[in-house]
C-alpha positions as CSV (number, residue, x, y, z in Angstrom):
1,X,-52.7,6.7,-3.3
2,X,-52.3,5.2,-6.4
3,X,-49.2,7.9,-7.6
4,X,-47.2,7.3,-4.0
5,X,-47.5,3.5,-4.7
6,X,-46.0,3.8,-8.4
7,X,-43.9,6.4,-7.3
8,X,-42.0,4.0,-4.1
9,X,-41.8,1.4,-6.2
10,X,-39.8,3.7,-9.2
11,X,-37.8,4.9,-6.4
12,X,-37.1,1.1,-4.6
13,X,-35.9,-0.2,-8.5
14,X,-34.0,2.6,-9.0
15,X,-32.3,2.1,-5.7
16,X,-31.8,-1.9,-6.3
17,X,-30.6,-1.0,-10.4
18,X,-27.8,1.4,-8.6
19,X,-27.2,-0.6,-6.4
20,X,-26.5,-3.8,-8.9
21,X,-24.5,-1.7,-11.5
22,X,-22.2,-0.3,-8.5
23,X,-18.5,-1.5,-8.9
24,X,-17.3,-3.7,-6.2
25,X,-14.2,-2.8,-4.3
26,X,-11.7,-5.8,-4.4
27,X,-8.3,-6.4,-3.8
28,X,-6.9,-9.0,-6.2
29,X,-3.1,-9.1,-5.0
30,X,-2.9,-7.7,-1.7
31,X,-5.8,-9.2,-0.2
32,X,-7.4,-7.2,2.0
33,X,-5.1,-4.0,1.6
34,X,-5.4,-1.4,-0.9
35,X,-9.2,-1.6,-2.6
36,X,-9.0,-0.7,-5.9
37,X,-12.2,-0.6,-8.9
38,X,-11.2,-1.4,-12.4
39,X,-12.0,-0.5,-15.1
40,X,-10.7,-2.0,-18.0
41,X,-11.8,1.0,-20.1
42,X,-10.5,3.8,-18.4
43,X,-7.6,5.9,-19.7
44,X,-4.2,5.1,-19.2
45,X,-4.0,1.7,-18.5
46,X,-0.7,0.6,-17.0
47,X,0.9,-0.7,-20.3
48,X,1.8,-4.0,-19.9
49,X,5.5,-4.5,-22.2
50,X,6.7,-1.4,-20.1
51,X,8.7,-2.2,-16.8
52,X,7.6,0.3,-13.9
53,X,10.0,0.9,-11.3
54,X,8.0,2.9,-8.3
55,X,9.8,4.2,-5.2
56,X,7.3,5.2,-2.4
57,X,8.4,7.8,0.1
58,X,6.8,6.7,3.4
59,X,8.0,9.3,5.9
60,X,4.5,10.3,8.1
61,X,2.1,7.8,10.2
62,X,-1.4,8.9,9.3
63,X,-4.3,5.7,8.9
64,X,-5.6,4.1,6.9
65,X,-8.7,1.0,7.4
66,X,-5.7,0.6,10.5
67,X,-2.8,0.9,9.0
68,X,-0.5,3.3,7.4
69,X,-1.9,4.8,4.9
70,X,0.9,5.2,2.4
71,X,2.0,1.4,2.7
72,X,-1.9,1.1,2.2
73,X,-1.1,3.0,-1.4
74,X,1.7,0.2,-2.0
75,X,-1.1,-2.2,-1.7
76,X,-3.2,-0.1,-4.0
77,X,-0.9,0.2,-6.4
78,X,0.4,-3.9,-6.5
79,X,-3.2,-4.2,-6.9
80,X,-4.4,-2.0,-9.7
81,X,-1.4,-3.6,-11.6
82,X,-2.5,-7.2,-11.0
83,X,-5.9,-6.5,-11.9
84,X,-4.3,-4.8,-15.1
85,X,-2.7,-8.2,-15.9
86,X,0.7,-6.8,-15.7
87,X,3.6,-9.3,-15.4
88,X,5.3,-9.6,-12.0
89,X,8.5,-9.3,-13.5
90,X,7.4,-6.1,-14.9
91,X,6.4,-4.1,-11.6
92,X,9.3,-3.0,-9.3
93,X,8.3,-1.0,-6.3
94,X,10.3,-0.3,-3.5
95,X,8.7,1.6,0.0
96,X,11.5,2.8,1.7
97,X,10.4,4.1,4.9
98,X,11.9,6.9,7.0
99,X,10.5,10.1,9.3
100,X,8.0,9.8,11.8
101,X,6.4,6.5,10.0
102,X,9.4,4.7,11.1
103,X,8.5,2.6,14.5
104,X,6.1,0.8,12.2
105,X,9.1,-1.2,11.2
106,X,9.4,-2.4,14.8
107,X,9.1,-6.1,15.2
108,X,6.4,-7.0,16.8
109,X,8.1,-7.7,20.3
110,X,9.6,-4.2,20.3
111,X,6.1,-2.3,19.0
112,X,4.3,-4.2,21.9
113,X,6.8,-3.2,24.8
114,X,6.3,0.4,23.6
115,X,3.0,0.6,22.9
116,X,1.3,-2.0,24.4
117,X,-0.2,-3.1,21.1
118,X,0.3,-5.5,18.0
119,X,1.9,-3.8,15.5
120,X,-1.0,-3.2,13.2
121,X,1.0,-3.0,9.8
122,X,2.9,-6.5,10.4
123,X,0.2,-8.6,8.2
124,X,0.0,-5.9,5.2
125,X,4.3,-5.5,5.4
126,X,4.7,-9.3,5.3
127,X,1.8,-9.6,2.1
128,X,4.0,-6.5,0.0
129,X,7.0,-8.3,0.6
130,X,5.7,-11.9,-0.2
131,X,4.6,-10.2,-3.5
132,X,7.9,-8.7,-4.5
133,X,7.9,-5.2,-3.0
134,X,11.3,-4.3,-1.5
135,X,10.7,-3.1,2.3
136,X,13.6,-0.3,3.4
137,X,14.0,1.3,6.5
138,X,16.4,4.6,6.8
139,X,19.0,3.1,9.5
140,X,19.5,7.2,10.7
141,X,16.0,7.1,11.5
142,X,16.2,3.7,13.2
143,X,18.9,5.6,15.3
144,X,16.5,8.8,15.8
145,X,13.9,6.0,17.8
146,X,16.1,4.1,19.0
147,X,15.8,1.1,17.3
148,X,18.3,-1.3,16.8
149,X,18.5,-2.2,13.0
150,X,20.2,-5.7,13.5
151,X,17.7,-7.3,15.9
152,X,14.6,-4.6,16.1
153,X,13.2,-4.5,12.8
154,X,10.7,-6.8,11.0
155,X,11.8,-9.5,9.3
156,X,10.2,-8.4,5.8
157,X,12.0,-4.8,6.2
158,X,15.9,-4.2,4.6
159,X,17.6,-1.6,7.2
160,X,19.7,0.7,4.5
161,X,21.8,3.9,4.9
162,X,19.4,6.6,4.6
163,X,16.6,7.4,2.7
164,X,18.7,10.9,1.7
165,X,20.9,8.3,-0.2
166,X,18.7,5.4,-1.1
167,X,15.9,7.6,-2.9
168,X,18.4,9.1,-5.3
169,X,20.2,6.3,-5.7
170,X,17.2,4.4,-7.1
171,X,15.6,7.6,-8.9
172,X,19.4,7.1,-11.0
173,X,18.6,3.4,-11.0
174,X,15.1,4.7,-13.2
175,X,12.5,4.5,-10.6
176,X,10.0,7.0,-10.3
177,X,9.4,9.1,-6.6
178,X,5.9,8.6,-5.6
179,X,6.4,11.2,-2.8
């Protein structure tokens, strides 16, 4: 009787201590979008008198906590690098969207006439651009979905040639493809 008592109260500390001494996800830029844990010791910190110049390749529609999961990265990314005290100025990251993620730059008017929905990724599109992330849409896959670049996209989102062109362009320009 004795040993079970000692024994669920070893177990119930043990569960409280882990539990105390577990990180805490938070999301100091993008609020509410890309959780990140840091840790100020961990290797490879992002160095902060470097300028990093990030190109995301959003081209597919899977989900993330509701959203699209690779604008959810964006947000991940913005984050880690706020958390790592990095200076705005220093951190330039463009999501140029394209492929079958492409109707998420619908404006909202357009996304609900097709889908009878919100357009879920309107509030985390408009907190990446309001934070200095350049939004792009490839205008041939506008076209492919018939949407009209000039009236049907969101207001945060640049329509631009094409992603075939744009990509490139910026990889010459010294940003890095985060595929």
């Amino acid at each position: 009787m004795i040993f079970s008592r000692l024994l669920t109260i070893l177990l119930l500390s043990l569960g409280i201590a882990s539990g105390a001494l577990a990180a805490q996800w938070t999301t100091p830029l993008i609020e509410g979008y890309g959780k990140i844990q840091y840790d100020a010791n961990a290797a490879f910190q992002p160095k902060r008198d470097e300028e990093y110049k990030v190109v995301f390749a959003i081209d597919s529609d899977p989900q993330h906590d509701g959203v699209n999961a690779d604008l959810w990265i964006v947000a991940r990314f913005m984050n880690l690098m706020a958390a790592a005290d990095m200076d705005p100025d220093n951190v330039k990251a463009v999501a140029m969207i394209s492929g079958s993620a492409t109707p998420l730059t619908m404006s909202n008017e357009l996304y609900r006439q097709r889908n009878d929905a919100s357009n879920p990724n309107l509030e985390l599109l408009k907190a990446l651009a309001n934070n200095g992330v350049k939004i792009y849409v490839c205008e041939q896959a506008l076209a492919g979905f018939d949407i009209d670049p000039a009236t049907q996209v969101n207001e945060h989102i640049e329509p631009v040639l094409s992603a075939l062109t744009t990509i490139p362009q910026l990889q010459m320009d010294g940003y890095v493809l985060m595929p």
